[in-house]
One Martini backbone bead per residue (centre of mass of N, CA, C, O) as a GRO file, in nm:
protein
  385
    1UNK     BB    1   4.931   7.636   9.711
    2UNK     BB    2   4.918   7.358   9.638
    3UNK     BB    3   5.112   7.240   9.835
    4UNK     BB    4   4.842   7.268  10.077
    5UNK     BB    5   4.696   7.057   9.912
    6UNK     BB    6   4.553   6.748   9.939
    7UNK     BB    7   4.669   6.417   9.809
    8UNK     BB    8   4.319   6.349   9.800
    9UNK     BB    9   4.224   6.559   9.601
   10UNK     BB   10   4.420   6.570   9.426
   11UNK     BB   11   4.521   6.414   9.087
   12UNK     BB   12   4.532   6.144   8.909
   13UNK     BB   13   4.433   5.913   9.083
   14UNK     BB   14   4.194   6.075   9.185
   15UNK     BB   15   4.070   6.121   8.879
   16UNK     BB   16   4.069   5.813   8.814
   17UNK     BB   17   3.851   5.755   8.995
   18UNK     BB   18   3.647   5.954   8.932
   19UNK     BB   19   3.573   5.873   8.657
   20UNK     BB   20   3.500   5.563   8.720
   21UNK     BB   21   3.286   5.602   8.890
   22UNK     BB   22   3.113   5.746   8.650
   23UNK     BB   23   3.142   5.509   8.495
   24UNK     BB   24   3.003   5.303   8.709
   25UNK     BB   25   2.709   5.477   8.722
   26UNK     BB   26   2.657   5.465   8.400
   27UNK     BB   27   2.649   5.125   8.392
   28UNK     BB   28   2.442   5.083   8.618
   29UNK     BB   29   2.220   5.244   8.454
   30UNK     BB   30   2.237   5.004   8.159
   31UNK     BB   31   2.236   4.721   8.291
   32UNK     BB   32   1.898   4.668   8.355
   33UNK     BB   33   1.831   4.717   8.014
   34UNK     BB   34   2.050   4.510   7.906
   35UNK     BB   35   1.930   4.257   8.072
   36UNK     BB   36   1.643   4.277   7.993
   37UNK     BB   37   1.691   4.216   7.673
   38UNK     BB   38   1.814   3.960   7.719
   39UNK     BB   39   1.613   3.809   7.859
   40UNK     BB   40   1.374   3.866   7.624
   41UNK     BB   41   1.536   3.700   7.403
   42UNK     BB   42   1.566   3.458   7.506
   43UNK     BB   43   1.266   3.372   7.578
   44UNK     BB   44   1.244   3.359   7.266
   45UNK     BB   45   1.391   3.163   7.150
   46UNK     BB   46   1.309   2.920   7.318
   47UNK     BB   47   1.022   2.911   7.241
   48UNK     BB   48   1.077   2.858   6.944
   49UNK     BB   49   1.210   2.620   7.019
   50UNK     BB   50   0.984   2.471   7.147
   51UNK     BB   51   0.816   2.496   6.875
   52UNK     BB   52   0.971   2.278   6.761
   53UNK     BB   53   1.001   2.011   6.671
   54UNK     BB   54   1.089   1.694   6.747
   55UNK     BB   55   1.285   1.460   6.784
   56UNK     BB   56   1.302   1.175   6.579
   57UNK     BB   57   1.363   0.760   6.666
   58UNK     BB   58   1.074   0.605   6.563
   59UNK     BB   59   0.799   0.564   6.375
   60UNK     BB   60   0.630   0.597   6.649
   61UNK     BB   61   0.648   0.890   6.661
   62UNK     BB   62   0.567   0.959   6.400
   63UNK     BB   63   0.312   0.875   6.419
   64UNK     BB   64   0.190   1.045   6.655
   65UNK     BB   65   0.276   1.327   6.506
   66UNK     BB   66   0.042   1.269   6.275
   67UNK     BB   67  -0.178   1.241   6.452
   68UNK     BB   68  -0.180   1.513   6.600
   69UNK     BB   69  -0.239   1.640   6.271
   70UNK     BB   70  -0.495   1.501   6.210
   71UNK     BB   71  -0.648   1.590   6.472
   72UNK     BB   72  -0.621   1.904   6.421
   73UNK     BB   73  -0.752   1.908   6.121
   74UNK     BB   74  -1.009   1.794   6.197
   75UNK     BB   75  -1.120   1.999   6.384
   76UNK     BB   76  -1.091   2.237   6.229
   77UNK     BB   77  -1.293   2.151   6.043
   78UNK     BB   78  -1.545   2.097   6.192
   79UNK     BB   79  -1.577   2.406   6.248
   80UNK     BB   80  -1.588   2.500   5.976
   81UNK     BB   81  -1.788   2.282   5.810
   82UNK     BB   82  -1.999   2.221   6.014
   83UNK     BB   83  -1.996   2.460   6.317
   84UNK     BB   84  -1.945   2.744   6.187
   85UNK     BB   85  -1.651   2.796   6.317
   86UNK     BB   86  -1.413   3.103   6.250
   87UNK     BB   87  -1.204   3.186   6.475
   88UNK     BB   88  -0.928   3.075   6.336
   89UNK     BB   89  -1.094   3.226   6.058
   90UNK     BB   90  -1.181   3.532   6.071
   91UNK     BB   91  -0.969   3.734   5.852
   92UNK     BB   92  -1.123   3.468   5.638
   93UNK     BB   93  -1.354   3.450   5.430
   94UNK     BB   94  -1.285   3.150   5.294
   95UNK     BB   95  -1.304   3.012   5.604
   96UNK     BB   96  -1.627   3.038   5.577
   97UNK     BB   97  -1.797   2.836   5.492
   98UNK     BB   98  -2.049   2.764   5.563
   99UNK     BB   99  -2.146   3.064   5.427
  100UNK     BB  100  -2.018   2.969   5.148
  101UNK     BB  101  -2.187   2.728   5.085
  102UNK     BB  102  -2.469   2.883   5.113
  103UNK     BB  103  -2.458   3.083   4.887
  104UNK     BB  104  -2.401   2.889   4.676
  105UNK     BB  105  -2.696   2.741   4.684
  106UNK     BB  106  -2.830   2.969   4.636
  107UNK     BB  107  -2.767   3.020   4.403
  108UNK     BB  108  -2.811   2.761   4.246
  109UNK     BB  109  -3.121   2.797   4.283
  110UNK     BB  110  -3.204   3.035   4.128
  111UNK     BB  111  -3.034   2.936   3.887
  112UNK     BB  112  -3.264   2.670   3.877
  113UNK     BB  113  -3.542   2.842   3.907
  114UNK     BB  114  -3.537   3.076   3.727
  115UNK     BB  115  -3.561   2.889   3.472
  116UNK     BB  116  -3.768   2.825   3.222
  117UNK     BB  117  -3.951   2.612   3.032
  118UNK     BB  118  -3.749   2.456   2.737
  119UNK     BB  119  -3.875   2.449   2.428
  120UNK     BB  120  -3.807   2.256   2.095
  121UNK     BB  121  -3.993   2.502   2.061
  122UNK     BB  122  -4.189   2.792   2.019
  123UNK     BB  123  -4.480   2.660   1.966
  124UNK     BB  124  -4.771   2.638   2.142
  125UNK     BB  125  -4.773   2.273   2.196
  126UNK     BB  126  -4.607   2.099   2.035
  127UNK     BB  127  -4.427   1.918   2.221
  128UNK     BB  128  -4.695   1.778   2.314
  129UNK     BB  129  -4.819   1.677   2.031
  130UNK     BB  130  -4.572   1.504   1.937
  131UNK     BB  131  -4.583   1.308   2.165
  132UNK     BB  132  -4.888   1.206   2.158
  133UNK     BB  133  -4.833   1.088   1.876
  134UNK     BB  134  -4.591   0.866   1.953
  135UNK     BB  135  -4.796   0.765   2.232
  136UNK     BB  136  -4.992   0.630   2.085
  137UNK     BB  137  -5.309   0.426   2.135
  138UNK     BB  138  -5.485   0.184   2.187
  139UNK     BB  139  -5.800   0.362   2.343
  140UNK     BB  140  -5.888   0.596   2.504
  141UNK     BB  141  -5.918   1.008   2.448
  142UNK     BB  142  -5.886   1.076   2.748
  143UNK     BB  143  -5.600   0.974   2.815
  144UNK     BB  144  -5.263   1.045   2.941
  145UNK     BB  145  -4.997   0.907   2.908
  146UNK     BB  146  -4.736   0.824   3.090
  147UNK     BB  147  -4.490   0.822   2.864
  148UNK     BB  148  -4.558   1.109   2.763
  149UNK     BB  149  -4.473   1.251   3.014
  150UNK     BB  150  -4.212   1.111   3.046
  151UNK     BB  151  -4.074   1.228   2.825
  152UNK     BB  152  -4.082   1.509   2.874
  153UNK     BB  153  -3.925   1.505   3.147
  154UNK     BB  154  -3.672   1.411   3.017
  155UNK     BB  155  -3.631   1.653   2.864
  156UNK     BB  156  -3.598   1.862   3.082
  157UNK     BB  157  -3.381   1.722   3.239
  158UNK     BB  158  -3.169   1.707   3.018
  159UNK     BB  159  -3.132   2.046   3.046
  160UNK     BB  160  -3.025   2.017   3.375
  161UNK     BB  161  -2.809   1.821   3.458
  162UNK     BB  162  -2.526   1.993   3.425
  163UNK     BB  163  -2.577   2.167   3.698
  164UNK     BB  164  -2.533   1.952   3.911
  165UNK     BB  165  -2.250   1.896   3.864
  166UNK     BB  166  -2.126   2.137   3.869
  167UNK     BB  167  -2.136   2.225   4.155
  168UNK     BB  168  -2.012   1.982   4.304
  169UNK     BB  169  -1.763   2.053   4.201
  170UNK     BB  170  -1.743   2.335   4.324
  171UNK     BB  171  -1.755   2.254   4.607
  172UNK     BB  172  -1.494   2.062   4.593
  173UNK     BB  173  -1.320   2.289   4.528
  174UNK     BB  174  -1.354   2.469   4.765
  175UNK     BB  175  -1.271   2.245   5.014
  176UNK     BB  176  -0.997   2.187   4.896
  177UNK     BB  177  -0.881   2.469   4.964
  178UNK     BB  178  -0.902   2.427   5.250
  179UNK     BB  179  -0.792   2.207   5.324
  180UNK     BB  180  -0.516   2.293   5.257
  181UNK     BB  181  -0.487   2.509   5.462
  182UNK     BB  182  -0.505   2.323   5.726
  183UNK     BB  183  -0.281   2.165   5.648
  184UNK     BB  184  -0.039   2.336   5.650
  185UNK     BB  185  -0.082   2.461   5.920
  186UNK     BB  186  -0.051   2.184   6.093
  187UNK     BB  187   0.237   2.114   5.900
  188UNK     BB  188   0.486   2.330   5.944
  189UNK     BB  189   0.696   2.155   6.111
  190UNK     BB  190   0.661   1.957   5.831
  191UNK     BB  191   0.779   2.012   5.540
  192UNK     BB  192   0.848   1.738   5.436
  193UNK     BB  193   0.525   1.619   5.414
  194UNK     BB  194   0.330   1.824   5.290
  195UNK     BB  195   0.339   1.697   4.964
  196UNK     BB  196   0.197   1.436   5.084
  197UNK     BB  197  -0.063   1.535   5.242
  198UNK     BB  198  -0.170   1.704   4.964
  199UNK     BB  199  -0.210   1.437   4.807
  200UNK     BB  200  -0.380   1.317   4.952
  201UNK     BB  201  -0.589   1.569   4.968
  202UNK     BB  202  -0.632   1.535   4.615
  203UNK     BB  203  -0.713   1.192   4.647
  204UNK     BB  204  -0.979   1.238   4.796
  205UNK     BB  205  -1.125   1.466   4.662
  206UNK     BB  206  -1.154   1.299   4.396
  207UNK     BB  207  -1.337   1.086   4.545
  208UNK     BB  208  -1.551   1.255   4.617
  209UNK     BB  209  -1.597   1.393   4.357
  210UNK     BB  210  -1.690   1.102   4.204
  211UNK     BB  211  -1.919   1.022   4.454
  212UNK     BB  212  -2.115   1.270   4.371
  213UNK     BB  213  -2.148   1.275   4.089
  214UNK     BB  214  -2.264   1.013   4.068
  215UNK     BB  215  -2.518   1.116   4.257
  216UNK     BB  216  -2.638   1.333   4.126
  217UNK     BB  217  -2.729   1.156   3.854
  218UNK     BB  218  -2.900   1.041   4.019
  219UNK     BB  219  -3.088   1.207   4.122
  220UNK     BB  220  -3.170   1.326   3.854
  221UNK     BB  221  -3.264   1.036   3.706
  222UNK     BB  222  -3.491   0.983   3.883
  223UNK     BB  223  -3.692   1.172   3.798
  224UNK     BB  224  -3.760   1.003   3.470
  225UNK     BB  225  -3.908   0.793   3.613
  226UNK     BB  226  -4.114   0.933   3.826
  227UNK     BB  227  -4.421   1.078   3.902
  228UNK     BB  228  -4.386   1.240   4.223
  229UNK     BB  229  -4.592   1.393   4.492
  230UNK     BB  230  -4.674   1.499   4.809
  231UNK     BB  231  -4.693   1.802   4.715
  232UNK     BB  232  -4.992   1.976   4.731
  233UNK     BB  233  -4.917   2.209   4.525
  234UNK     BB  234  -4.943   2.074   4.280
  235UNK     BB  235  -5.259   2.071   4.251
  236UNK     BB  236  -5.316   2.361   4.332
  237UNK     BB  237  -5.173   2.433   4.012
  238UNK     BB  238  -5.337   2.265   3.821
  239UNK     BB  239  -5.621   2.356   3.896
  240UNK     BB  240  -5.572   2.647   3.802
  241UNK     BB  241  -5.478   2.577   3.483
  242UNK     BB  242  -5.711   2.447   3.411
  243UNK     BB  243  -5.946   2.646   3.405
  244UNK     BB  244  -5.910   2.730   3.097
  245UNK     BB  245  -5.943   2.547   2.915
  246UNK     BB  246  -6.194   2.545   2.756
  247UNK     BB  247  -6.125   2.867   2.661
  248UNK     BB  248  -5.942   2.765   2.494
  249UNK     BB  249  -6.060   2.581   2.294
  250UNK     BB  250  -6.290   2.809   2.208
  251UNK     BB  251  -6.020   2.973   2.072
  252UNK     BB  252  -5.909   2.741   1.896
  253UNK     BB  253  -6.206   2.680   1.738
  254UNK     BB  254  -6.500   2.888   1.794
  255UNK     BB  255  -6.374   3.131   1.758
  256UNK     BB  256  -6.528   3.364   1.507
  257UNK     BB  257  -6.238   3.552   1.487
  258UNK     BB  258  -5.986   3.379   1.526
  259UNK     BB  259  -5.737   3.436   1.717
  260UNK     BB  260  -5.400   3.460   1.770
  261UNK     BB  261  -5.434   3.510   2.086
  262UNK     BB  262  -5.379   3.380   2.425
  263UNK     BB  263  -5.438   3.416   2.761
  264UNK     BB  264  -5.179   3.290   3.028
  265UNK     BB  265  -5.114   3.235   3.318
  266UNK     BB  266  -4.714   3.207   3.290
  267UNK     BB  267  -4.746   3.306   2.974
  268UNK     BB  268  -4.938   3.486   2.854
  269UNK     BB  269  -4.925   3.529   2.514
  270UNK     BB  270  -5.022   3.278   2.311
  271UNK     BB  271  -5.003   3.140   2.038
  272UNK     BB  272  -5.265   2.975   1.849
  273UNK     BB  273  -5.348   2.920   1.513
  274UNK     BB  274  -5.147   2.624   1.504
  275UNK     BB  275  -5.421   2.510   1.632
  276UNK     BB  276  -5.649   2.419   1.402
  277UNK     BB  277  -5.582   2.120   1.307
  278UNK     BB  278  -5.684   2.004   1.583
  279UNK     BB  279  -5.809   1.827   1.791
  280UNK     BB  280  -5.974   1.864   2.091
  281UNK     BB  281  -5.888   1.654   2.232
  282UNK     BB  282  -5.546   1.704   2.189
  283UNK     BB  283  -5.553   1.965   2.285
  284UNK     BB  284  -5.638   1.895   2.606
  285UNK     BB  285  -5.386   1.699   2.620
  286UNK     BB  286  -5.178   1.927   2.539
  287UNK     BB  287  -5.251   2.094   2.784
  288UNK     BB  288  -5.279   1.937   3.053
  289UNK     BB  289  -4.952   1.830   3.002
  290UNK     BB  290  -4.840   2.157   3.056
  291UNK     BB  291  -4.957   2.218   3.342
  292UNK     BB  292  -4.850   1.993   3.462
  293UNK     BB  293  -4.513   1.995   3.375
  294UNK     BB  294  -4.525   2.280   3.510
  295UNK     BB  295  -4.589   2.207   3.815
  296UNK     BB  296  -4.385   2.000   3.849
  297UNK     BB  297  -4.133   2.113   3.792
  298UNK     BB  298  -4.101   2.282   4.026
  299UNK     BB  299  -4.052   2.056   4.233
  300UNK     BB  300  -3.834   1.911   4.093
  301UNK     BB  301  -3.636   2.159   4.156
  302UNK     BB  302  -3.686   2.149   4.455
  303UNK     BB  303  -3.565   1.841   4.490
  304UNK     BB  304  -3.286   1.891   4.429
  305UNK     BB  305  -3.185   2.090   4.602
  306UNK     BB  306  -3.239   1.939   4.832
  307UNK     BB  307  -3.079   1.681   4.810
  308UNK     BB  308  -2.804   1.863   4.776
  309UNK     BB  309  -2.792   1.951   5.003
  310UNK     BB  310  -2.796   1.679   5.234
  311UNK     BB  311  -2.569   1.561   5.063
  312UNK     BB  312  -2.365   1.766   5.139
  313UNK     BB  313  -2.387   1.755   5.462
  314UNK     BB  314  -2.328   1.446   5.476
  315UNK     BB  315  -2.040   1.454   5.297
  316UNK     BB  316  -1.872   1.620   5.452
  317UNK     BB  317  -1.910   1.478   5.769
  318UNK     BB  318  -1.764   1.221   5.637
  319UNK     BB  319  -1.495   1.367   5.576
  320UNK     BB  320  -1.425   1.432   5.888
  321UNK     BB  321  -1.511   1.165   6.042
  322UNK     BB  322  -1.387   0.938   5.821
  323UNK     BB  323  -1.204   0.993   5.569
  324UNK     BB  324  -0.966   1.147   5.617
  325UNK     BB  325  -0.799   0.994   5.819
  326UNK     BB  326  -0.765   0.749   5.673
  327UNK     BB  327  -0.627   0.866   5.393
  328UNK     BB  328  -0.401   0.983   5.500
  329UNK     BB  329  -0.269   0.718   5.648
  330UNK     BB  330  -0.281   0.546   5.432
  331UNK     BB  331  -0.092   0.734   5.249
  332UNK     BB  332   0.189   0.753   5.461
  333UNK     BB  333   0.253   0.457   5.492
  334UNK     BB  334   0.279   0.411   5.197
  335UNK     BB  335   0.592   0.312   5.045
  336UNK     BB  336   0.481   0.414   4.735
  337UNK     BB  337   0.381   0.748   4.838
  338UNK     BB  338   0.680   0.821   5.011
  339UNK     BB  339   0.717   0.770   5.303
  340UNK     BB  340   0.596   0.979   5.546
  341UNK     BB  341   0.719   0.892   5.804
  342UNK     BB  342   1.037   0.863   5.750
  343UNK     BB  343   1.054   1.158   5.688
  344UNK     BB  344   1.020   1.249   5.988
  345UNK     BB  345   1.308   1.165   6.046
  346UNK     BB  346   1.380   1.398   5.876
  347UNK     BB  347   1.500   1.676   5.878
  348UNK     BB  348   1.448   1.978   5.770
  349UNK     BB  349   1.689   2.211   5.677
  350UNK     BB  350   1.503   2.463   5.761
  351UNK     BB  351   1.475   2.360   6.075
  352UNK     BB  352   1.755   2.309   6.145
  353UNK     BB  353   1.872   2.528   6.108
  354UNK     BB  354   1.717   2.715   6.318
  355UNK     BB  355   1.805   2.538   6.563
  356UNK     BB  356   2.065   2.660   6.551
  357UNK     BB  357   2.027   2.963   6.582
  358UNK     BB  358   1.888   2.949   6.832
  359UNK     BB  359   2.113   2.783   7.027
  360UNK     BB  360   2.327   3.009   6.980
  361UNK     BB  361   2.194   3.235   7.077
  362UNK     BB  362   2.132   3.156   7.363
  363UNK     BB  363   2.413   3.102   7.410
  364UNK     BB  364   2.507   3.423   7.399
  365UNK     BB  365   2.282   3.515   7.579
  366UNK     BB  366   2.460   3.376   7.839
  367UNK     BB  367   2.679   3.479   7.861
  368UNK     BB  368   2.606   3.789   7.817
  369UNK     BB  369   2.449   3.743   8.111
  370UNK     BB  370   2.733   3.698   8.269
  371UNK     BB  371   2.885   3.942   8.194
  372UNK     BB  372   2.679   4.135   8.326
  373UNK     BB  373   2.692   4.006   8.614
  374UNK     BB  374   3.000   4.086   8.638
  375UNK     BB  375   3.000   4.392   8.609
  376UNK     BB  376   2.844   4.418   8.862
  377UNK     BB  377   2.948   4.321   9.076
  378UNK     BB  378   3.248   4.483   9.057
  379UNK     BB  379   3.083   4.776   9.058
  380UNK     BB  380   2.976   4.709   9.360
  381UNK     BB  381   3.276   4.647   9.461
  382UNK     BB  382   3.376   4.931   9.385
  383UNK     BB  383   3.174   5.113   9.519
  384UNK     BB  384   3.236   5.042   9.801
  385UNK     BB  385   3.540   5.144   9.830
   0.00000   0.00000   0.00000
């Protein structure tokens, strides 16, 4: 029976073309998936690849590669600390400066305007009977030397002197903290150098923050010299506080109850009892240089707030449009500094490494598209026959 069936249908020979072919048209289907992933992976290499530093052969290339390092993070620095965009770093909320900055600030005037004027003593009107005491001369009983008002109103400034400096600093600090994250990112392909930029920018940091406290302690300090405001509501605010005057006199000389507490807008109940020993010029003149420096207090906190908000938003803009390309280039080009061209001539280990990594694999993986490709090419030539 076997015997009659045809030699081109049974046998060993037919089974093994027949396996083959099945086997063959199985690698065919899968050869198009593997040629696929080799393909994106090669893809991916080579970009990788590509994006890793050019090899520098010359002092020139590497200046020019710094160059493009530090204008990367001026622009970025340019967008989040003056133009308010901080699309480059969505999100991180530390890096949303603008909003950052004005925060700080923010809290900074609450913090200095909502405290009270601190007097050197408790009772009510004696820090100024005793400046009016020693700054007296001979003169008309009714003027109030412009010397006590100077005296006290230093005396003032002297207790909140250290809060913008504090301010300033905690500002600067927190720019450093920016700045270092933008070179960093800026300069990933170069981490032999980053040391030296990082270094740069906290010896930037340093001048910058040491010319803003010097800055701040004059705004502050000019404070103490002159009492001058053009803004109206100075007389508007003593014009009306000093309208009690004569009845706080009356009640603190004349009132035969002898009352030991009178009420004033501004201040509450405050004694009186230990005003009585005090002649009524004097008394006068010290209701009235209280009401004043009552009122300029005010104005004078409300100018600190103001000139130091303007000097931050000019040298933050300052520093990043002037001094920072300066210094950073300043900083890398002399070799007493660490020579940071020379080291960009030096590719670092772990960039090496990798570039290296990444020529094998791509080498590997064009063979093995070769090998796919020559596999492909037989299966379609043994399909044929």
């Amino acid at each position: 029976m076997l015997s009659m069936i045809d030699d081109g249908i049974v046998g060993i020979p037919v089974l093994a073309h027949k396996l083959m072919q099945i086997q063959g048209m199985m690698i065919s289907r899968c050869l198009p998936e593997i040629e696929r992933k080799i393909n994106e992976k090669m893809e991916n290499s080579v970009l990788e690849l590509s994006k890793l530093p050019t090899l520098m052969d010359s002092a020139g290339e590497a200046l020019m590669a710094l160059m493009d390092i530090i204008v990367s993070a001026k622009e970025s620095l340019l967008r989040i600390l003056v133009q308010g965009d901080f699309s480059e770093y969505s999100e991180d909320q530390v890096m949303h400066c603008t909003a950052r900055l004005a925060e700080m600030l923010s809290e900074f005037s609450d913090n200095l305007q909502g405290q009270p004027l601190k007097a050197t003593t408790t009772e009510f009107l004696m820090d100024e009977i005793k400046i009016l005491d020693e700054c007296k001369c001979v003169g008309l009983p009714n003027f109030i030397p412009r010397s006590a008002f100077l005296a006290i109103l230093s005396q003032h400034v002297d207790g909140i002197h250290t809060k913008p400096v504090e301010f300033i600093k905690k500002i600067w600090d927190y720019i450093e903290v920016v700045l270092s994250s933008v070179i960093i990112k800026q300069s990933e392909n170069f981490p032999q150098i980053q040391s030296s930029i990082k270094r740069a920018a906290r010896n930037l940091m340093s001048k910058m923050k040491e010319q803003s406290v010097n800055r701040v302690t004059e705004i502050v300090e000019m404070e103490k010299l002159t009492d001058y405001t053009c803004n109206p509501d100075y007389m508007k605010s003593w014009t009306e506080k000093t309208a009690l005057q004569q009845k706080f006199i009356t009640a603190v000389l004349e009132d035969l109850k002898k009352p030991e507490y009178f009420s004033l807008d501004g201040f509450g109940n405050v004694e009186i009892s230990h005003l009585r020993i005090y002649h009524a010029h004097l008394l006068q003149q010290a209701f009235d240089m209280k009401m004043r420096i009552t009122s300029y207090w005010k104005i004078v906190l409300q100018r600190i707030v103001d000139n130091l908000a303007l000097y931050l938003q000019f040298s933050v803009k300052n520093l990043v449009n002037s001094q920072f390309q300066k210094e950073i280039v300043a900083e890398m080009v002399d070799p007493k500094a660490g020579g940071g061209i020379q080291r960009m001539l030096e590719e670092s280990p772990s960039v090496a490494s990798k570039r290296e990594k990444l020529k094998n694999s791509i080498k590997l993986l064009k063979e093995s598209k070769d090998v796919v490709a020559t596999i492909v090419d037989q299966n379609s030539a043994y399909g044929d026959r």
